[in-house]
C-alpha positions as CSV (number, residue, x, y, z in Angstrom):
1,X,-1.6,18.5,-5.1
2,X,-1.4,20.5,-8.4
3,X,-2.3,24.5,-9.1
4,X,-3.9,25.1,-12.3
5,X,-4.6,28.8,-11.7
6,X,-2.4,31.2,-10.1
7,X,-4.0,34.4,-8.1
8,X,-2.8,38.1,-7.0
9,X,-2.5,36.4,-3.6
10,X,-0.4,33.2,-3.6
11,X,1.8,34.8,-6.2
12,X,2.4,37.7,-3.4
13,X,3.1,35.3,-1.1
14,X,5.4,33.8,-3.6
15,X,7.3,37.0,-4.4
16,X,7.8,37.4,-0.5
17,X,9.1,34.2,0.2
18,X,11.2,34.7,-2.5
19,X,12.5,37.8,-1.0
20,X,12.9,36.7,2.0
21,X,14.9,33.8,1.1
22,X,17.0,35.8,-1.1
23,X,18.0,38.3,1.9
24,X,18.9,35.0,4.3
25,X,21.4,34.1,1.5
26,X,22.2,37.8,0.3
27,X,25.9,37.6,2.3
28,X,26.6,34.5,0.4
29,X,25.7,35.5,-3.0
30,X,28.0,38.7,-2.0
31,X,31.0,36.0,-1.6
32,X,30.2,35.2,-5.1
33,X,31.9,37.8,-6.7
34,X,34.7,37.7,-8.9
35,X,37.0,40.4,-7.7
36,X,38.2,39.7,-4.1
37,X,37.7,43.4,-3.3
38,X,35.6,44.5,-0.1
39,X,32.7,45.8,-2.3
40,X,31.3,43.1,-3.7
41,X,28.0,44.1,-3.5
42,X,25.4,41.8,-5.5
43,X,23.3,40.0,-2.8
44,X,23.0,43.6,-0.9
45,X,22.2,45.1,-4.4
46,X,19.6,42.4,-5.0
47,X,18.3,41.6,-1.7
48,X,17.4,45.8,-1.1
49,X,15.6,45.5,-4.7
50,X,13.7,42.2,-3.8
51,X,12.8,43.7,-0.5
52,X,11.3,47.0,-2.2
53,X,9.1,45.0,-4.9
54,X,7.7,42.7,-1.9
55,X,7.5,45.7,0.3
56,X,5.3,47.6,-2.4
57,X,3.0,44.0,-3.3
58,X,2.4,44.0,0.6
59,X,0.7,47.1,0.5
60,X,-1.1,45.9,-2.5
61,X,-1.8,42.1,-1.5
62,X,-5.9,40.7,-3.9
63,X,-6.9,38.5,-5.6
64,X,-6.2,40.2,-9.3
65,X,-2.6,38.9,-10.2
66,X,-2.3,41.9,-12.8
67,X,-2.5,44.3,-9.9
68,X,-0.3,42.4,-7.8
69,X,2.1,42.3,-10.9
70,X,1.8,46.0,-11.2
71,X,3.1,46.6,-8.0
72,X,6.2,44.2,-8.0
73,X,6.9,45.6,-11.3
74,X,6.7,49.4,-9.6
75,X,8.3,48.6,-6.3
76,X,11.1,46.6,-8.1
77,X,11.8,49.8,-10.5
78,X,12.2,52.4,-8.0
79,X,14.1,50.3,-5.6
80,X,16.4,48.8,-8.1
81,X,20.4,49.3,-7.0
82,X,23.3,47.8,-9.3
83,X,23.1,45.7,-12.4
84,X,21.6,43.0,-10.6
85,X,19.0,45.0,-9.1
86,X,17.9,46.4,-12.4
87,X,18.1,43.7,-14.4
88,X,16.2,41.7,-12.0
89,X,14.0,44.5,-12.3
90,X,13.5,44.2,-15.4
91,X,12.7,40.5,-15.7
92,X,9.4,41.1,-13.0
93,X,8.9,43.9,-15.7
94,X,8.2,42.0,-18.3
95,X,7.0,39.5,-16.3
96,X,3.9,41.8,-15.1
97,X,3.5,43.1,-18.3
98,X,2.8,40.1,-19.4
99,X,0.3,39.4,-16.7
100,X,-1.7,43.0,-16.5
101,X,-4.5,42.3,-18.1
102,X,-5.4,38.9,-16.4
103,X,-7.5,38.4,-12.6
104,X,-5.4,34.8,-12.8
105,X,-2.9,32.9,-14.9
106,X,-3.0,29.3,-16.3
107,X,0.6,27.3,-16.1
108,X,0.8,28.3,-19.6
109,X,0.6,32.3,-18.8
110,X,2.8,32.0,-16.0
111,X,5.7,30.1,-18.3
112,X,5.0,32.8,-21.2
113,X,5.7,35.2,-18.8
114,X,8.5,34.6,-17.3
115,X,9.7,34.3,-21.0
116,X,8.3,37.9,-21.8
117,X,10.2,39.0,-18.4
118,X,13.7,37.7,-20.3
119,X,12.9,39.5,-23.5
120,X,12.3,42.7,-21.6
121,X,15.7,42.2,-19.7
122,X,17.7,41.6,-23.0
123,X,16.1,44.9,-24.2
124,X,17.7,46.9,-21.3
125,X,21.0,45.6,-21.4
126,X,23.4,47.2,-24.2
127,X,25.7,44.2,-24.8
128,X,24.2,41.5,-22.4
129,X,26.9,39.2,-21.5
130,X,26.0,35.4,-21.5
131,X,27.0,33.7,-18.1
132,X,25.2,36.1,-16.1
133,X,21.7,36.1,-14.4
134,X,19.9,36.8,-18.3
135,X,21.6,33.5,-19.0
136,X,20.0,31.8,-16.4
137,X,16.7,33.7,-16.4
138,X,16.7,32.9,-20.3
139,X,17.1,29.0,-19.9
140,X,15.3,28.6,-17.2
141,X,12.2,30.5,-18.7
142,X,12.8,28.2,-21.7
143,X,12.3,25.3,-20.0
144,X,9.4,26.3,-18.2
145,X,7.9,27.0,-21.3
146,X,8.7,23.5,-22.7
147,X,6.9,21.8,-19.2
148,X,4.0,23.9,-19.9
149,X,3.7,22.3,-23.4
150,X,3.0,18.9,-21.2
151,X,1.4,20.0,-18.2
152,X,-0.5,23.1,-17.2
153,X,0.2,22.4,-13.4
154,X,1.8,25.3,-11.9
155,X,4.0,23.3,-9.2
156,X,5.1,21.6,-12.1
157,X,6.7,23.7,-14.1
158,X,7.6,25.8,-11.3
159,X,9.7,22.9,-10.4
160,X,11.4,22.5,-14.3
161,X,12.2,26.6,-14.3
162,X,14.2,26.0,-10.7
163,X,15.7,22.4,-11.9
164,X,17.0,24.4,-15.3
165,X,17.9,27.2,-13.5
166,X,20.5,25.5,-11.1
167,X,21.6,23.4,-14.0
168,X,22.1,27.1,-15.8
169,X,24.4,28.3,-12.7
170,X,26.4,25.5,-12.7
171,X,27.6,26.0,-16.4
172,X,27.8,29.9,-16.0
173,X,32.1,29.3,-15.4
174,X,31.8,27.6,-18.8
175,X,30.6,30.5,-20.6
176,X,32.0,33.2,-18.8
177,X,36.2,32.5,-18.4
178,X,36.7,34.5,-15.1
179,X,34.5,32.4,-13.0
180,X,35.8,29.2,-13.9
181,X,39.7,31.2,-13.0
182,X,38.3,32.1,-9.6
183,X,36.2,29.0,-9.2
184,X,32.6,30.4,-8.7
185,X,29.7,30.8,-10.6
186,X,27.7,33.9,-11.1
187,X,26.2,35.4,-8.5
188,X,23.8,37.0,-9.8
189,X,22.3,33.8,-11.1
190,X,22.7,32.4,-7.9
191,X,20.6,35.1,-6.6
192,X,17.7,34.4,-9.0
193,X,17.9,31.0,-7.9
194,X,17.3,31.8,-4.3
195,X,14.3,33.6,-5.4
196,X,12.8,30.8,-7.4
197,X,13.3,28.8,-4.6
198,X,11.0,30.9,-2.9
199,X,8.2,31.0,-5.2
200,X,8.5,26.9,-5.3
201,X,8.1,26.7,-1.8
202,X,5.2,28.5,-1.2
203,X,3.6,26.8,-4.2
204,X,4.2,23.2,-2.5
205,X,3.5,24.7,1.0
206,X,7.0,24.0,2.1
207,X,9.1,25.8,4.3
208,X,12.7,27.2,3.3
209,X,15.6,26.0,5.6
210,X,17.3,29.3,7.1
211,X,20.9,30.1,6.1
212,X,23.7,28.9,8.0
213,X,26.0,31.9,9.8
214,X,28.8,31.6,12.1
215,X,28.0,32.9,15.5
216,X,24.5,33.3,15.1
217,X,23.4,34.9,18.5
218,X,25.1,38.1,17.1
219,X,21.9,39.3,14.7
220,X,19.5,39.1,17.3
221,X,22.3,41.1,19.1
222,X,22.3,43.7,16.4
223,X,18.4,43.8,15.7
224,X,18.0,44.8,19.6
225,X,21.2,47.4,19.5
226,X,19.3,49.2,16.3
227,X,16.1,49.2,18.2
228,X,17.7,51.7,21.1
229,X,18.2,54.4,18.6
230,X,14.2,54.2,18.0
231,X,14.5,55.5,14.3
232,X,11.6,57.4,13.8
233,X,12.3,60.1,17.3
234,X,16.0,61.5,15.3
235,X,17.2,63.1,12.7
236,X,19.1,62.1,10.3
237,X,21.9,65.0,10.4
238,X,21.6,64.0,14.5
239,X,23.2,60.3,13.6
240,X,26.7,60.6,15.4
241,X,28.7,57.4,14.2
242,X,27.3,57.0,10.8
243,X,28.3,53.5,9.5
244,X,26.9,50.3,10.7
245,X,30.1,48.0,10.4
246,X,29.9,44.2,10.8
247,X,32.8,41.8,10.4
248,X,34.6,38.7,11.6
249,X,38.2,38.6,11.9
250,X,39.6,34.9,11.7
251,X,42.6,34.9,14.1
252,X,45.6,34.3,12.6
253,X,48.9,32.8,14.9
254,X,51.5,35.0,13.7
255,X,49.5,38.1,14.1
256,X,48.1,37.3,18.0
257,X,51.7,35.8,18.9
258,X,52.4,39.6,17.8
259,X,49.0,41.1,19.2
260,X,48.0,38.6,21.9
261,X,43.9,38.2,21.8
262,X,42.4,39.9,24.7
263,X,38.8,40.0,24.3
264,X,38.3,43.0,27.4
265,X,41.1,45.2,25.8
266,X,39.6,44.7,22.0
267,X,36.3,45.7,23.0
268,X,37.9,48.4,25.2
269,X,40.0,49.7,22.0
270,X,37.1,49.9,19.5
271,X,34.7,51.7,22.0
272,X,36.7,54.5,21.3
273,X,36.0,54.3,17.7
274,X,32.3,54.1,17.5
275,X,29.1,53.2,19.6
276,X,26.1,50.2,19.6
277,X,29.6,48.0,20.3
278,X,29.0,44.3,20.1
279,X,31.9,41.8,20.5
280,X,31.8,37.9,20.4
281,X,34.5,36.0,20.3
282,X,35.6,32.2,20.3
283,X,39.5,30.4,20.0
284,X,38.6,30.6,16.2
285,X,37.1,34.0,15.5
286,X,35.6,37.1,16.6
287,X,32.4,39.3,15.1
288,X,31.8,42.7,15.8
289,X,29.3,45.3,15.6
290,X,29.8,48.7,15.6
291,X,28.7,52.1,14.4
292,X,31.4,54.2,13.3
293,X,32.5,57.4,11.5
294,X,35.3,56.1,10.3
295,X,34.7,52.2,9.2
296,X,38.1,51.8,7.7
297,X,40.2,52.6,11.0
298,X,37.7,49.9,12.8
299,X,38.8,47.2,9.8
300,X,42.0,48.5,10.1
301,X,42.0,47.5,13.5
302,X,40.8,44.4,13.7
303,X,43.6,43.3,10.8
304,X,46.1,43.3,13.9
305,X,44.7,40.0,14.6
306,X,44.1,38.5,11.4
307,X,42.1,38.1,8.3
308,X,39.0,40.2,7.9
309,X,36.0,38.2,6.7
310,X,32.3,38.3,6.0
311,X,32.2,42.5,6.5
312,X,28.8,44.4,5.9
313,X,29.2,48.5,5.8
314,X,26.0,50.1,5.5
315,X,24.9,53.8,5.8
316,X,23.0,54.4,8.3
317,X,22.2,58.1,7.6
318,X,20.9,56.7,3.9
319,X,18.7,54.4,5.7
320,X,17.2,56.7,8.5
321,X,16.3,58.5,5.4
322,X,14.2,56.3,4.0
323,X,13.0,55.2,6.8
324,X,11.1,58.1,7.9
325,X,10.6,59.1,4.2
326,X,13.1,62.2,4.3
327,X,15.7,63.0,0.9
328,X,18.8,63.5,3.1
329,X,20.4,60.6,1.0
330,X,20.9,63.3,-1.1
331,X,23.5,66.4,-1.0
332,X,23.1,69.7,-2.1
333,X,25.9,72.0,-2.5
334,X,24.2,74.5,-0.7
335,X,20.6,74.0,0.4
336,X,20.2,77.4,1.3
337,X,21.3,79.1,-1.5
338,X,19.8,76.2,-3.5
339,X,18.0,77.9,-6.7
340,X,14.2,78.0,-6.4
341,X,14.0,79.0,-9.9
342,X,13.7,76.6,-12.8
343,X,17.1,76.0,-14.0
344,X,19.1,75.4,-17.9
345,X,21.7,72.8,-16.9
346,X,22.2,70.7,-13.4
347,X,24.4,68.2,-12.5
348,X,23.9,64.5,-10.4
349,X,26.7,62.6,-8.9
350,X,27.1,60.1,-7.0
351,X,30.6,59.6,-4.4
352,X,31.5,58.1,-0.9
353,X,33.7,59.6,1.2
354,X,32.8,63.6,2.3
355,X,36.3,65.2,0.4
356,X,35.0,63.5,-2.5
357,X,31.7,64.9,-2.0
358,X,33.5,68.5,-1.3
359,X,35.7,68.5,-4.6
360,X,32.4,67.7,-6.3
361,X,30.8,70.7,-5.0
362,X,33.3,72.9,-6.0
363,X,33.4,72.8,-9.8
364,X,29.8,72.6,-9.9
365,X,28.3,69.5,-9.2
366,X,24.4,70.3,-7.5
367,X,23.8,67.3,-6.0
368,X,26.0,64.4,-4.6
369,X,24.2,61.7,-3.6
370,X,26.1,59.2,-1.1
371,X,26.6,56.2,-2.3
372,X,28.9,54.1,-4.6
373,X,31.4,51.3,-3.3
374,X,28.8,49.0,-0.8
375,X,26.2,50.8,-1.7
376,X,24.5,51.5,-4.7
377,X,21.8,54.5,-5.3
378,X,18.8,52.9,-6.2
379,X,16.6,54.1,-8.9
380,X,14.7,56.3,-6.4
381,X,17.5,57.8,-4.9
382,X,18.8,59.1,-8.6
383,X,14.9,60.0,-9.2
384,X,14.9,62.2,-6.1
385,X,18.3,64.0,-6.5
386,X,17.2,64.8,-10.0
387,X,13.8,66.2,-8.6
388,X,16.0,68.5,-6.1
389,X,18.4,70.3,-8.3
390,X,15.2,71.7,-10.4
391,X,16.4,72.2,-13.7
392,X,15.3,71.7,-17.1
393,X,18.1,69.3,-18.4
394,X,20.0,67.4,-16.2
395,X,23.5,65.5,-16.7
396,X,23.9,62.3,-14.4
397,X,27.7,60.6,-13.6
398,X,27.3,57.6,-11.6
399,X,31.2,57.1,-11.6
400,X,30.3,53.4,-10.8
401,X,29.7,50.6,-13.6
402,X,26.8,49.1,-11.4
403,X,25.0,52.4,-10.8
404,X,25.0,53.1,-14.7
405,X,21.8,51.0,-15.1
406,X,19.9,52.3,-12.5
407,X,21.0,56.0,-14.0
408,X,19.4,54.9,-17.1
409,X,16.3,53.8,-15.6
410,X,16.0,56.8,-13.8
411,X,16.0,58.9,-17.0
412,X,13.5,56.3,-18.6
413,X,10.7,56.9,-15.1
414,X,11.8,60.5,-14.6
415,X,9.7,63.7,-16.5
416,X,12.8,66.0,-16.3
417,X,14.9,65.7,-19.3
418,X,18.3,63.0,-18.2
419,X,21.3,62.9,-19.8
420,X,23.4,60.1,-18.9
421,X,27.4,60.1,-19.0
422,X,28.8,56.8,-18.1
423,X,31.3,57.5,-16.1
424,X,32.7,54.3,-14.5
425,X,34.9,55.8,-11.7
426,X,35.6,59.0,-9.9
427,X,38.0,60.2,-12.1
428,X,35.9,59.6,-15.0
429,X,33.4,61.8,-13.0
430,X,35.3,64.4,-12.5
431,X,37.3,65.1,-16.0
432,X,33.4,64.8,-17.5
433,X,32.3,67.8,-14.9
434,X,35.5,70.1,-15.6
435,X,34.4,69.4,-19.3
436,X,30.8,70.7,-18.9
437,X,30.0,74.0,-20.1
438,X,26.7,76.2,-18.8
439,X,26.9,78.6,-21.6
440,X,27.1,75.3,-24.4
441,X,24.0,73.8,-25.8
442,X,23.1,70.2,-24.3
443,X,24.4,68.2,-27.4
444,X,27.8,69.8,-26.8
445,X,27.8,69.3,-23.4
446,X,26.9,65.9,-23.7
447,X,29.5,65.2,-26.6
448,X,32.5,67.3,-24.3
449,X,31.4,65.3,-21.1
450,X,32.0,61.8,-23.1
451,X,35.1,62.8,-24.8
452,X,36.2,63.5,-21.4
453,X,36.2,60.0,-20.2
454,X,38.8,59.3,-22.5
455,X,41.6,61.4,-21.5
456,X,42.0,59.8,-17.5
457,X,43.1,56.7,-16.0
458,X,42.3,55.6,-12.8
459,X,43.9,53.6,-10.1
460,X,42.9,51.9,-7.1
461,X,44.5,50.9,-4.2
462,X,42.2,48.3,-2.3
463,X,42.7,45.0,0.0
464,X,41.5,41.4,-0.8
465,X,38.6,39.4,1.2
466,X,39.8,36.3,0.2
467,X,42.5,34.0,-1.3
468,X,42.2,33.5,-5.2
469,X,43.9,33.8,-8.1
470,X,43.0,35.8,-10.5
471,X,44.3,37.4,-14.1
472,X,47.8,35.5,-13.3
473,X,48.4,37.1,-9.7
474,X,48.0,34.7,-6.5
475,X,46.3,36.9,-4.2
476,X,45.8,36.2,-0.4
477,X,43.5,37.8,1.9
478,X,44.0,41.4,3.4
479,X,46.7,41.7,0.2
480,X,46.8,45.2,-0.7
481,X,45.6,45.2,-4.4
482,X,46.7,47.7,-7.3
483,X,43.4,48.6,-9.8
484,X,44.5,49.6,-13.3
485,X,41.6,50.9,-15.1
486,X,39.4,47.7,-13.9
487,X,42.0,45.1,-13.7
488,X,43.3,43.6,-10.7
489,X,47.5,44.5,-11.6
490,X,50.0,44.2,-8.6
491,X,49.4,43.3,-4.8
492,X,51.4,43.4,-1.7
493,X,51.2,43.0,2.0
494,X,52.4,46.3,2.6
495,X,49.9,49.5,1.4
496,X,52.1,52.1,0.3
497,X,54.2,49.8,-2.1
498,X,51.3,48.5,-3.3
499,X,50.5,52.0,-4.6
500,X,53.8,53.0,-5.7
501,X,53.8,49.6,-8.4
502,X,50.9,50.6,-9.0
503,X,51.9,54.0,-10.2
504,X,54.8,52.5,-12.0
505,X,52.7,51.0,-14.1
506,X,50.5,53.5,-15.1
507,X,52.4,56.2,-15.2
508,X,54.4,57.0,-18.9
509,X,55.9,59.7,-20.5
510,X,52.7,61.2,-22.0
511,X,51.2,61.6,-18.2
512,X,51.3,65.3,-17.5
513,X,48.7,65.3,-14.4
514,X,48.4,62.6,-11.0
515,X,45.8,63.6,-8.7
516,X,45.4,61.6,-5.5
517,X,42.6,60.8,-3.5
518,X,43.6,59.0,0.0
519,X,40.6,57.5,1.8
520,X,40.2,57.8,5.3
521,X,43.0,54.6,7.0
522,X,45.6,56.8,5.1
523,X,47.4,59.0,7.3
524,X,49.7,62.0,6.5
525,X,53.0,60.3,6.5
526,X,52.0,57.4,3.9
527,X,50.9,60.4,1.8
528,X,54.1,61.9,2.3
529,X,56.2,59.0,1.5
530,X,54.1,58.1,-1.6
531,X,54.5,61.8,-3.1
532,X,58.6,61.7,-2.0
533,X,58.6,58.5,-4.2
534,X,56.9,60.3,-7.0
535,X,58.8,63.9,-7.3
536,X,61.9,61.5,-7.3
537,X,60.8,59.2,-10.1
538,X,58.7,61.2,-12.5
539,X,59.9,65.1,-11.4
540,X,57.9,66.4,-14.5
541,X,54.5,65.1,-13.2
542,X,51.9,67.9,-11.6
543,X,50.6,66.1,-8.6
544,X,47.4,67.2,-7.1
545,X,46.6,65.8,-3.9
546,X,43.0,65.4,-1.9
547,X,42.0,63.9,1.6
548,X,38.6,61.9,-0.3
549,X,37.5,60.5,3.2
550,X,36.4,57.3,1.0
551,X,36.2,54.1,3.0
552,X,37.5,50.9,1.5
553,X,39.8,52.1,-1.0
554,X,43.3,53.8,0.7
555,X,44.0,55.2,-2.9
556,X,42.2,57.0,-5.9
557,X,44.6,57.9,-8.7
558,X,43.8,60.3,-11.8
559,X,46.1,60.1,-14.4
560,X,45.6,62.8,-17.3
């Protein structure tokens, strides 16, 4: 069998087996990443920006492969979430480009244009890093282009692009030092891979083998329990327990010796946390289900019985939203006094945890979208919040490395004029919003609001997923891990310490202002004790303190 000429519909069916396979492995490609921290997001990030490109060429499925192109290409833009997402994005980008103008390809258009796709990508990235999905995109697209110079087949080269492209993961830890430390390759890449493998099945007429997962019997479990709520009869604001949280907890023997195991009495306990319960448990481990306000007290939880693995938070209110095609993803300060009016400035940010959202508010932020740690605003969601504050020039602070992308590709698809300040972390965020000025023009602003970046530190008190060992420190799972402006620092079983080493680290004579944010498994006498420990050791220090309600992270410091 060979495949000379490639149509609008076998290449959609190629770019929805490729999604598809890419979500049955998107937990897995999440386990890829580097930092052991519970937000390791890639194969979500990925997998939700797959799924809107195939979701969009579904609705768009003929016979002219430029029009299917277009609509990948469209669907992938607006959909894109993290720098996976866009960057993925941007490779189909260039890829339909490429392709626009034809009914059909030859093997030699569909090689050039997975080279054009790679060129497009390099183009968005500022400093692309080698060892990443471009690497593997780029030598993979190289060597399709090379098989198309001895055989016009499409299964053929098809076949050289995936061969190269797994050759290309493997040597990512060579070119990149930190995954050869930890002992992975990039996950990204390993995402891309997943997708070619799609596309080569449904070119040979093969069939994928589904992903492995512990306990399988639970996501049938969970597709029926999500089902009851029958999405399209509620309202978003009516969602009670707003966090789908899914986890495993490996049972470890000193812990149960401590907590004995009771299966009745666990599912008993978390009830009263959330609803849409689902517990199943072995001697080995046990998953749950649950919808919850408060996520981190339900991980909390099941720590009593040892080590929390493969966990999946997503917001459910976010989802609902897009579901029935509402904009509730997004939050204004006030909707009802929102301005109908055509305004100079306003201001997009993006946070998790409602005090977070709150502090925002107050010195002036117009719109807070919800998202950040373990979930990423896609390029919609930005496009939509911008839309909604109505104003004439807009400032944007993603306060997240991976939403900076899809911030910039919002301002590139966006009429309103964007103005992008790449703030990395909440802190960030909020020094660059005290520094605005509504009565400055937009250069100044923009200037004031970067400058401002500079001036604060931030710290970050998480826990680990998983043993490794990583910038000199031997970490074990559910460590409590100290964040110094990136960089994984000091860990330690117990939370507070972890935070007041942390501190000790960061904190030096020209620090004038600490400003705390404690997420929502802090309670008020580990905030107590860490602000004792501070009066006592640096009395000259101004401490602000903040209940951020963010989930995964017990600690957000801002040092100025």
């Amino acid at each position: 069998m060979s495949i000379t000429a490639l149509d609008g519909k076998r290449f959609a069916e190629m770019v929805i087996q490729g999604a598809n396979h890419l979500a049955a492995n998107a937990k897995m490609v999440d386990a890829l990443n580097v930092f052991p921290v519970p937000d390791g997001d890639t194969g979500t990030n990925m997998n939700l920006s797959m799924t809107s490109g195939a979701k969009e060429v579904k609705n768009n499925i003929q016979e002219n492969i430029g029009k299917v192109g277009v609509a990948l290409s469209k669907g992938l833009l607006m959909g894109a979430r993290g720098n996976s997402g866009v960057i993925l994005s941007q490779l189909f980008r260039g890829f339909s480009k490429a392709v626009e103008s034809k009914a059909n390809i030859s093997g030699k258009d569909f090689a050039g244009a997975l080279e054009a796709g790679v060129e497009t990508a390099y183009k968005a990235v500022m400093k692309p890093v080698e060892g990443t999905i471009l690497t593997v995109a780029k030598d993979s697209a190289k060597k399709g282009v090379q098989a198309a110079e001895l055989s016009d087949d499409i299964i053929v080269i098809m076949e050289e692009v995936l061969k190269e492209a797994k050759a290309s993961l493997k040597r990512t830890p060579d070119l990149l030092p930190v995954l050869k430390e930890v002992g992975v390759v990039d996950s990204g890449g390993q995402g891309l891979v997943f997708v070619y493998e799609g596309f080569l099945a449904v070119l040979k007429g093969e069939e994928l083998p589904e992903s492995s997962d512990l306990l399988p019997s639970m996501s049938e479990l969970v597709s029926a329990e999500h089902h009851k709520s029958v999405q399209s009869h509620i309202n978003t604001e009516d969602i009670e327990f707003g966090y789908c949280t899914e986890f495993m907890v490996r049972f470890e023997r000193e812990k149960t010796v401590e907590h004995p195991f009771d299966e009745g009495v666990f599912r008993n306990d978390l009830s009263q946390l959330g609803d849409s319960l689902l517990v199943i448990a072995d001697e080995d481990v046990v998953k749950v289900h649950i919808h919850s306000e408060q996520p981190g007290e339900v991980l909390t939880y099941g720590q009593r019985y040892g080590n929390l693995i493969n966990m999946k938070i997503e917001n459910m209110r976010q989802q609902h939203s897009n579901i029935v095609g509402e904009s509730q993803s997004v939050l204004i300060a006030d909707r009802h006094e929102a301005p109908k009016e055509l305004q100079e400035y306003g201001i997009v940010t993006v946070s998790m945890g409602s005090g977070i959202a709150e502090l925002f508010k107050s010195i002036g932020a117009h719109a807070v979208i919800e998202g950040g740690q373990t979930m990423n605003p896609s390029t919609e969601d930005i496009v939509k919040a911008v839309k909604e504050v109505h104003a004439k020039k807009v400032f944007i602070l993603p306060n997240n490395k991976n939403i900076i992308m899809a911030a910039e590709q919002a301002k590139d698809v966006s009429e309103e004029e964007i103005y992008v300040i790449p703030s990395k972390t909440v802190p960030q965020g909020l020094s660059a919003l005290l520094a605005f000025n509504p009565s400055a023009a937009v250069e100044a602003n923009e200037t004031a609001m970067k400058e401002a970046l500079q001036h604060v530190k931030t710290g970050q008190i998480t826990f680990a997923v998983r043993d490794t060992s990583i910038d000199g420190l031997e970490i074990e799972k559910d460590d409590f891990m100290g964040i110094s402006e990136g960089k994984i620092v000091v860990k330690n079983k117990d939370k507070g310490q972890a935070a007041k080493d942390l501190l000790t680290g960061m904190l030096d004579e020209d620090s004038e202002i600490l400003t705390i944010l404690y997420g929502e498994d802090v309670n008020e006498a580990e905030v107590n004790n860490l602000v004792q420990f501070i009066e006592e050791t640096y009395p000259d220090i101004e401490i602000e303190i903040h209940n951020g309600g963010q989930p995964l992270y017990s600690f957000i410091f801002s040092i100025e």
